[in-house]
N, C-alpha and C positions, 0 to 999 in steps of 0.2 A: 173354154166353157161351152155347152152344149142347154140351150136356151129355147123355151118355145118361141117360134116364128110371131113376128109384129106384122100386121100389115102393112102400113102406112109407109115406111120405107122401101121394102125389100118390094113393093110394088114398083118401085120406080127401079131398084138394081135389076130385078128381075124382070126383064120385059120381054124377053123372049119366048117361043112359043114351044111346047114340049117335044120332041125331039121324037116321038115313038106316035105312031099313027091312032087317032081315035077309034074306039072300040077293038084296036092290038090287046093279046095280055099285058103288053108290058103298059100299054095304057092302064089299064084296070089295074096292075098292080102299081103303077104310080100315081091313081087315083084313090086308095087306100094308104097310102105312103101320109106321114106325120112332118109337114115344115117346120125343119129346127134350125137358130141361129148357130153358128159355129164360130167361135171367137179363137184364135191361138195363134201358134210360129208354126212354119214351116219345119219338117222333122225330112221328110222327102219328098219328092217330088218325080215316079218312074212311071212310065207305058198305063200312061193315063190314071194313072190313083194319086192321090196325094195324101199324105199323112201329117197330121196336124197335132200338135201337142196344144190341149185347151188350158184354159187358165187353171181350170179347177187340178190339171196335171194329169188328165189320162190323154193319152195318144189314141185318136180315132181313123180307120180310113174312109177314103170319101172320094168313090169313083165319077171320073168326070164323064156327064151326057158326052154324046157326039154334038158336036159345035159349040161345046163349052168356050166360054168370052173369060178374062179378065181383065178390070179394071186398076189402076191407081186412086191416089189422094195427093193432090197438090195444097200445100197449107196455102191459105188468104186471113185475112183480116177483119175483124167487125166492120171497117170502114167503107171496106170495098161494099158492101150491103145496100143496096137503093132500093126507092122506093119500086115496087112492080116486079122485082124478082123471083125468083121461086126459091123457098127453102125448107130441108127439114131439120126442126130442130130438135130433139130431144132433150127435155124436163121435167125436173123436181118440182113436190109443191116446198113451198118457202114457208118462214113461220109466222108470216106475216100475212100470210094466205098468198101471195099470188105465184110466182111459176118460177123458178130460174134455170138458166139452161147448161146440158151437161157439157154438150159440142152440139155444132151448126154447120149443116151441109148443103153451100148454096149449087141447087142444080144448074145444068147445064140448060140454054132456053127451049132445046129440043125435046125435056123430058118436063117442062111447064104442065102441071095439071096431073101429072103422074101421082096417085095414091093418095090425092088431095082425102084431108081432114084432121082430125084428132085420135090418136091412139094410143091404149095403151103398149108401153114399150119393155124391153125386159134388159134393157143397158144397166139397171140399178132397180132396186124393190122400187115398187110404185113411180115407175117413171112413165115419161107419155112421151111418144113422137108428134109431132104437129108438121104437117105438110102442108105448106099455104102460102099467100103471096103477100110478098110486103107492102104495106099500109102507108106505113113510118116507120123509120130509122131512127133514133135519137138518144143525144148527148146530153148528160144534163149534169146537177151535182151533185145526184146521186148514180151516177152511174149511165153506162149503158143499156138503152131497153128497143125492143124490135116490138111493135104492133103490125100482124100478119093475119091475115081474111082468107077463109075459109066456109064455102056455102051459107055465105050470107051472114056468118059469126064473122067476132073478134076475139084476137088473145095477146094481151102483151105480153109479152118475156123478158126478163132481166137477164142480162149478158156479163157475168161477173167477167172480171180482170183476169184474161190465162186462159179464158175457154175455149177449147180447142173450136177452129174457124175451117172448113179445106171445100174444097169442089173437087170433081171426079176430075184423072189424068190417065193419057193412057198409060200403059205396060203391058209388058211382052211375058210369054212364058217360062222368057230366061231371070224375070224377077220374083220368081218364087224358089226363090234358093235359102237353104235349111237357115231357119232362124228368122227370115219373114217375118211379118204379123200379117196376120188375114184375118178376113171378115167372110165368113162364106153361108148365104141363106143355100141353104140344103134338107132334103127331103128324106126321114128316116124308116126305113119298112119295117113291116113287124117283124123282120128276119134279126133287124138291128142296123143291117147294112145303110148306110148312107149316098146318096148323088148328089149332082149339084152342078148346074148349066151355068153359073158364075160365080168368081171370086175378086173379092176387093185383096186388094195388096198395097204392104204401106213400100215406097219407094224413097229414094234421097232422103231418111230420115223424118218421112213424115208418115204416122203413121192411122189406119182406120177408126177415127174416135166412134164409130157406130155400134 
């Protein structure tokens, strides 16, 4: 699936710096270029393109910058969650009014503060990502719920049972082999053509809830 770009996360995947020199064409026309999420498997992977079969079931390509990085996803736990960490989560509203979460991706303490706030997200109609730090963690008998702070707001979230949990691991670019799942924020020109200086990839079975 091919998705307009969220900030709030892809601020932290993406923290690299563009790869073509300011005021280059190719600056300018990567300054006109459209950030879109790309959700799919691996189809191929050759002399720097990779093709991606999206959910929706078209097969896109999406040439990688020079110094393209990718990433993993290590599955964790609600538990592992303490107070002061960084996480983002992305959420539904509930019908009870308040928030519940789709998956939770506790960052690494390097990228603390990365794309910090509330946004919205395009994982599900009307979802939000919340980048922020934790408050409180807690058990209770209703459930699990994460209160995280963010510029001086609060937001609790409910944590159903199942909800996909992971932080970033690495991987090599021998794990984008056809059938994959990936997660790749990428940049789409008015040509159509697509780039993309990172990709998440799911490995040992665990795969990109983002």
């Amino acid at each position: 699936m091919i998705t307009k770009f969220g900030p709030a996360l892809l601020a932290a995947i993406v923290s690299l710096p563009l790869a073509t020199g300011i005021g280059s064409p190719a600056a300018a026309q990567d300054a006109a270029a459209q950030p879109v999420n790309v959700r799919g498997s691996v189809v191929n992977f050759a002399d720097g393109t990779l093709d991606v079969r999206t959910r929706e079931g078209e097969t896109v390509d999406i040439t990688l910058a020079n110094g393209w990085m990718v990433s993993g996803v290590a599955g964790a736990d609600i538990s592992d969650i303490k107070p002061g960490d960084y996480v983002g989560i992305a959420s539904l509203p509930t019908a009870d009014g308040g928030d519940g979460a789709l998956e939770v991706l506790i960052f690494p303490s390097a990228l603390k503060g990365t794309g910090e706030g509330s946004f919205g997200w395009d994982l599900k109609p009307n979802s939000t990502m919340t980048n922020a730090t934790v408050a409180d963690a807690v058990t209770s008998v209703d459930g699990q719920t994460v209160t995280v702070s963010y510029h001086g707001k609060e937001k609790t979230i409910a944590v159903p049972q199942g909800t996909p949990v992971v932080t970033f691991a690495p991987a090599t670019k021998s794990d984008l082999k056809p059938g994959a799942v990936v997660f790749i924020p990428a940049r789409k020109a008015a040509d159509g053509t697509m780039t993309a200086q990172r990709i998440v990839v799911g490995t040992n079975g665990v795969v990109p809830p983002m």
